[in-house]
C-alpha positions as CSV (number, residue, x, y, z in Angstrom):
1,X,224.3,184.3,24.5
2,X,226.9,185.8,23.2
3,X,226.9,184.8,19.7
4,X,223.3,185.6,19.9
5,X,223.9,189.2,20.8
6,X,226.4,189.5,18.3
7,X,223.8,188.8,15.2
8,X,221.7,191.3,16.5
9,X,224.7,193.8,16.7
10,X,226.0,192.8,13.1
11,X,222.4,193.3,11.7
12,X,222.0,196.7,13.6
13,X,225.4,198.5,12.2
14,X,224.6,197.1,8.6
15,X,221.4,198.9,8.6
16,X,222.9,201.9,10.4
17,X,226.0,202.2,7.9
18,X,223.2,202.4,5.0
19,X,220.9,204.4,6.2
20,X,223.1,206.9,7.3
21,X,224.6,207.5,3.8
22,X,221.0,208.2,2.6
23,X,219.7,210.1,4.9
24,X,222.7,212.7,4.6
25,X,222.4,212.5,0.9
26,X,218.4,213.2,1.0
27,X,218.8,216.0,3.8
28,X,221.8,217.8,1.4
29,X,218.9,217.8,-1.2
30,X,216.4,218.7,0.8
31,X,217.9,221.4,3.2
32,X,215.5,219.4,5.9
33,X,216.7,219.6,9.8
34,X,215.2,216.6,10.9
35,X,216.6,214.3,7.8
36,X,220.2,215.6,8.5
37,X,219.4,214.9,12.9
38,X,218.1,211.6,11.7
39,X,221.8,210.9,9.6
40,X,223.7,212.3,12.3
41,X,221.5,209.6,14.3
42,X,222.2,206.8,12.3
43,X,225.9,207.8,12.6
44,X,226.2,207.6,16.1
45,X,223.9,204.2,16.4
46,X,226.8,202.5,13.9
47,X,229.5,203.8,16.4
48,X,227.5,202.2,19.1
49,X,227.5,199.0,17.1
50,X,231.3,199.2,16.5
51,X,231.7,199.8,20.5
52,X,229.5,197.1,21.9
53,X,231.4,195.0,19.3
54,X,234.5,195.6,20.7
55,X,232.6,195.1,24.3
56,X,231.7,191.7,23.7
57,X,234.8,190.9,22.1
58,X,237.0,192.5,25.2
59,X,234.2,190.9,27.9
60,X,235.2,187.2,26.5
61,X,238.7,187.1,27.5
62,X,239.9,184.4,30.2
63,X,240.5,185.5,33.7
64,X,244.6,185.7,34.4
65,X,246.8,186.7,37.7
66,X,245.8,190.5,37.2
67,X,241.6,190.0,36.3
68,X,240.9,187.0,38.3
69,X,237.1,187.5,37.8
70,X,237.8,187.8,33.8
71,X,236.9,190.9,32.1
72,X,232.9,190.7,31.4
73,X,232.5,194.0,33.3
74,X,234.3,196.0,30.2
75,X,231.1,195.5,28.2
76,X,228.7,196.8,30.7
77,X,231.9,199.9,30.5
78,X,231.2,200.2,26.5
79,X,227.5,200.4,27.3
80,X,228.0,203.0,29.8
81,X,229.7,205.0,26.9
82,X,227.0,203.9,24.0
83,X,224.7,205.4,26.8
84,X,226.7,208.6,26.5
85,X,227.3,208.8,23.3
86,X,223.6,208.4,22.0
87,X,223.0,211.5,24.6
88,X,225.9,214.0,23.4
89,X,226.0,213.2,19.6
90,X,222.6,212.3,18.6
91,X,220.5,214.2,21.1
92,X,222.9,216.8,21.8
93,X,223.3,217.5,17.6
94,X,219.6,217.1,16.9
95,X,218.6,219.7,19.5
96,X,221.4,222.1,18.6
97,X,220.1,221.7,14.7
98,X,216.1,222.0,15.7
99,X,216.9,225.4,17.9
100,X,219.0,226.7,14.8
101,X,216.5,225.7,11.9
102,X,213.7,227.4,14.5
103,X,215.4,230.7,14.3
104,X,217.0,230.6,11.2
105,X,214.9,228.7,8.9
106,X,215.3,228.1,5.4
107,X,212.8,226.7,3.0
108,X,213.0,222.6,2.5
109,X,213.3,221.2,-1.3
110,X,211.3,218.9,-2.8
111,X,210.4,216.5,-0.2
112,X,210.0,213.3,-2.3
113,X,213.8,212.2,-1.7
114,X,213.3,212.4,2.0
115,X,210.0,210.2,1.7
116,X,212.0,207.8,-0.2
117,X,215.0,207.7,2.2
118,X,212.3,207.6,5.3
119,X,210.2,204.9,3.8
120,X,213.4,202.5,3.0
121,X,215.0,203.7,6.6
122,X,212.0,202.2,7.7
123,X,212.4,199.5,6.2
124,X,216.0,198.8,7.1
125,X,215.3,199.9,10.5
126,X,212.3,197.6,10.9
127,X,214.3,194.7,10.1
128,X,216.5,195.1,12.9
129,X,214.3,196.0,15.2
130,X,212.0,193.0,14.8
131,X,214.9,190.5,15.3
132,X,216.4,192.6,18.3
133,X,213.1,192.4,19.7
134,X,212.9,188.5,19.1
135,X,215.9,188.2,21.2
136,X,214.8,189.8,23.8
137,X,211.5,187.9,23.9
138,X,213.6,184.7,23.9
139,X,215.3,185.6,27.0
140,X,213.0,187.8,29.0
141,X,210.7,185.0,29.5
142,X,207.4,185.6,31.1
143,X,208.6,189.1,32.7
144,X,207.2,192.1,30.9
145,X,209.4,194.0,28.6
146,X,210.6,197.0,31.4
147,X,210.9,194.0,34.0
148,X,213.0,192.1,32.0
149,X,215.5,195.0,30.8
150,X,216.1,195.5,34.6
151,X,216.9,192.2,35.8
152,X,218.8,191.8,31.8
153,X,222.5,191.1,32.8
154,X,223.3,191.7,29.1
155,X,222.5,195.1,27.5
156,X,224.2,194.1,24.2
157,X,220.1,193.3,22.6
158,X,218.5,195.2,24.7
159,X,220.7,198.5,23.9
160,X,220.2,197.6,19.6
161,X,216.3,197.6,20.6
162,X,216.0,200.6,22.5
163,X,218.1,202.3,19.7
164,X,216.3,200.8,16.6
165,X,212.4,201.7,19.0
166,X,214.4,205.7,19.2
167,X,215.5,205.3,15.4
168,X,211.6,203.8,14.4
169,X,209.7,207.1,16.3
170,X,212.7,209.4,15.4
171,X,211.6,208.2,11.5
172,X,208.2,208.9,12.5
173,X,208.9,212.6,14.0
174,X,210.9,213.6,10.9
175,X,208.4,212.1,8.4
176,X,205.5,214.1,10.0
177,X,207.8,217.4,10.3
178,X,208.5,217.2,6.9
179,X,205.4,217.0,5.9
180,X,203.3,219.7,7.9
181,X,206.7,222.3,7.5
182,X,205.3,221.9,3.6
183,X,201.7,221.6,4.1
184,X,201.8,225.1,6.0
185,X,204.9,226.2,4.3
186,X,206.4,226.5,7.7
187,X,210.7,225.2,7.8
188,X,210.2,225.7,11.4
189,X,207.9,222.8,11.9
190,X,211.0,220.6,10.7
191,X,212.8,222.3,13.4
192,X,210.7,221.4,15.9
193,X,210.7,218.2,14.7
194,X,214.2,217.5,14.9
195,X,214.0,218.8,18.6
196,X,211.3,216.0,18.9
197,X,214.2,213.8,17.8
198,X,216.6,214.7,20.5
199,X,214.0,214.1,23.4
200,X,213.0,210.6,22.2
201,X,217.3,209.8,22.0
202,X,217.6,211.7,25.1
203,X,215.1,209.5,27.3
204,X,216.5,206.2,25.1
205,X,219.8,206.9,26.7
206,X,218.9,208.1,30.1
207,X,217.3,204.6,30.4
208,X,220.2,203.0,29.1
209,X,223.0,204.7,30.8
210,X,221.0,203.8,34.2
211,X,221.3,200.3,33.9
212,X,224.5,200.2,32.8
213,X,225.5,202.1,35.7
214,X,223.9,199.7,38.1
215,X,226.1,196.9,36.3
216,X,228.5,198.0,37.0
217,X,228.5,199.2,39.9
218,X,227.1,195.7,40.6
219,X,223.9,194.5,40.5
220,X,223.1,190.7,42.0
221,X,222.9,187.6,39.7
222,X,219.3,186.5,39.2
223,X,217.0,184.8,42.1
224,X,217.2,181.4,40.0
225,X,221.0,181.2,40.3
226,X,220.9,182.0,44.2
227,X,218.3,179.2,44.6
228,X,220.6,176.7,42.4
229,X,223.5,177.7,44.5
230,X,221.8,177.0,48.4
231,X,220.2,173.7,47.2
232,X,223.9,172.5,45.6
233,X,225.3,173.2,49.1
234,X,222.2,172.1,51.2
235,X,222.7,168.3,49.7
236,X,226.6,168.4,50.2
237,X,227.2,165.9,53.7
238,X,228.5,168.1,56.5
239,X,226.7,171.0,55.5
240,X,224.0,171.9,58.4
241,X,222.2,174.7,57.2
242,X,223.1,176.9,54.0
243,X,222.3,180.6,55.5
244,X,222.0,182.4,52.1
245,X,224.0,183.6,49.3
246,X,225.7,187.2,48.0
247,X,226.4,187.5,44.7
248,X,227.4,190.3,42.0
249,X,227.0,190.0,38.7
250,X,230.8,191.2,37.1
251,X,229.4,190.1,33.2
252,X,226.6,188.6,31.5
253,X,228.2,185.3,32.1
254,X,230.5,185.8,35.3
255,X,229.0,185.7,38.7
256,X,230.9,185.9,42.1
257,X,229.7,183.9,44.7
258,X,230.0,184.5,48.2
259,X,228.1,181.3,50.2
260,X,227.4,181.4,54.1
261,X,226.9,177.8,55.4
262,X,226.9,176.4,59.3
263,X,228.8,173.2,58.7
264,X,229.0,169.9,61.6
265,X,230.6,171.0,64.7
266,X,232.4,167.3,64.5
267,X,233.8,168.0,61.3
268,X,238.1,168.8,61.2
269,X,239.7,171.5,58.8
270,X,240.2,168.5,56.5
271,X,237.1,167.7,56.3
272,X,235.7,171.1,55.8
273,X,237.8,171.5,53.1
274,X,236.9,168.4,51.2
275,X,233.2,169.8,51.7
276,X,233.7,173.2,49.8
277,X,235.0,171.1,46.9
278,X,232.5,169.0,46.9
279,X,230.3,172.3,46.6
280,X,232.6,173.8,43.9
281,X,232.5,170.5,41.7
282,X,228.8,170.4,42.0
283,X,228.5,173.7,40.5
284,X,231.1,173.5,37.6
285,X,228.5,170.2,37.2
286,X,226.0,172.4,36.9
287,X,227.6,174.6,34.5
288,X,226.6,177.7,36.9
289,X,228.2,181.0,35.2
290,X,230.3,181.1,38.5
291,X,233.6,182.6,38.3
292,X,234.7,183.0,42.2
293,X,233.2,180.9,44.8
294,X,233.8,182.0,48.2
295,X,232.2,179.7,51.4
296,X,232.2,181.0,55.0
297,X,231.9,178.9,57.8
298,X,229.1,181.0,60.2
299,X,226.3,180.3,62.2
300,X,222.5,181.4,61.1
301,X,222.8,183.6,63.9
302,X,225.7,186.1,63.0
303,X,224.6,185.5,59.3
304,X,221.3,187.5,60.0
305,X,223.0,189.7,61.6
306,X,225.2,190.5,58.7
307,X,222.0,191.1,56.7
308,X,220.5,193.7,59.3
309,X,223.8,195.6,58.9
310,X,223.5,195.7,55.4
311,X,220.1,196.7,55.5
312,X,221.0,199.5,58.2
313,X,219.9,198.1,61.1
């Protein structure tokens, strides 16, 4: 997964980098608002890059004495502040350029160099948004696109996409701004266009810094690791009745397990014992992304009741 995500990144910033240098050339010539909100776009998406980088890099560390559950929760962290970023720099420049080009306009230059830059942005932008979006079909599955960003436990591909789909409609806003400001000769019309730009990068990172709050805050691993989990413990000998599983998800990969199981009443301390490593060598068989596994001895009884406390009863 993770050398997966990191292609997609790589690709992503490479485009960026690019694309921002031409875009801030072609809006110096042009004296267009929405080409120089689309570099200062392209700007901030290459920070992101560099950020989730560093993310994935950081989230792959080994557990040790003082992060016994490893450190994958620092990426869901550098999400949190892509998230911001995208919504103070991009959306919060592009909306503070579109009010002041609305007010104060100023004629645009020839617009040639800005179709230019737009049509090879496109381009470069399309590239990496066509393998982001590969990725993500890869791992999603049969669940629909939305359903499969919520329940995605790794926002490294899904973040690139949602920032190339912003960048691809952002292209769109500026190319048709451009064109109507000189078709009615009216520079405001780019303004307005760039304020276009700062509600599409807006709602892009409202959705993203929502999910990466409920990471980490923690969200539960998917149903198809909970399932694996009871049936490992169900087969183990002395185990009676597996009542059900919490988990939280603390990184793409790392998952703390907290199992409830009634074990035989015959069974000694010993004994019990040998049956929760039975359970933890089963899973490390089954290469489960499990970094704590915690058992508790209880009965089905106070188990449910657990779970009606939890759900406020």
């Amino acid at each position: 997964m993770a050398e997966g995500s990191k292609l997609v990144v790589y690709v992503a910033l490479a485009s960026n980098v690019a694309i921002a240098v031409a875009k801030f050339v072609a809006a110096a010539i042009t004296g267009s608002s929405a080409m120089l909100s689309e570099g200062v776009h392209s700007l901030v998406d290459s920070i992101n890059e560099i950020l989730l980088l560093y993310g994935l890099k950081r989230s792959q560390r080994r557990p040790d004495r003082q992060h016994p559950l490893g450190f994958g929760r620092e990426l869901y962290f550098w999400s949190f502040i892509v998230a911001l970023l995208v919504l103070s720099l991009g959306a919060g420049f592009s909306l503070y350029e579109g009010v002041n080009h609305i007010l104060t306009p100023e004629p645009l230059e020839d617009p040639k160099t800005a179709y230019i830059v737009l049509a090879v942005s496109v381009l470069f932008e399309g590239s990496s948004w066509w393998l982001s979006l590969k990725s993500v079909q890869r791992k999603k599955g049969r669940l629909g696109y939305f359903e499969a960003f919520r329940r995605s436990k790794d926002p490294t591909t899904y973040s690139v996409l949602f920032e190339d789909t912003a960048a691809l409609l952002g292209l769109g806003i500026a190319a048709i701004g451009i064109y109507l400001s000189h078709a009615f000769n009216d520079p405001r019309i780019d303004g307005w266009a760039s304020v276009g730009i700062s509600v599409v990068l807006a709602l892009a990172a409202i959705a993203l810094a929502r999910e990466s709050k409920e990471l980490l805050i923690g969200e539960p691993a998917q149903p198809k690791l909970l399932a694996q989990v009871c049936n490992i413990a169900g087969e183990v000998p002395g185990i009676e009745a597996v009542n059900g599983v919490l988990t939280v998800q603390v990184g793409p990969d790392h998952v703390l397990v907290a199992l409830s199981a009634a074990f035989d009443d015959a069974l000694t301390t010993v004994q019990i014992e040998e049956c929760v490593r039975e359970i933890e060598r089963r899973t490390k068989e089954a290469k489960l992304p499990i970094v704590a596994l915690f058992i508790k001895p209880q009965t089905p009884e106070r188990w449910r009741e657990r779970l009606n406390e939890l759900d406020g009863g």
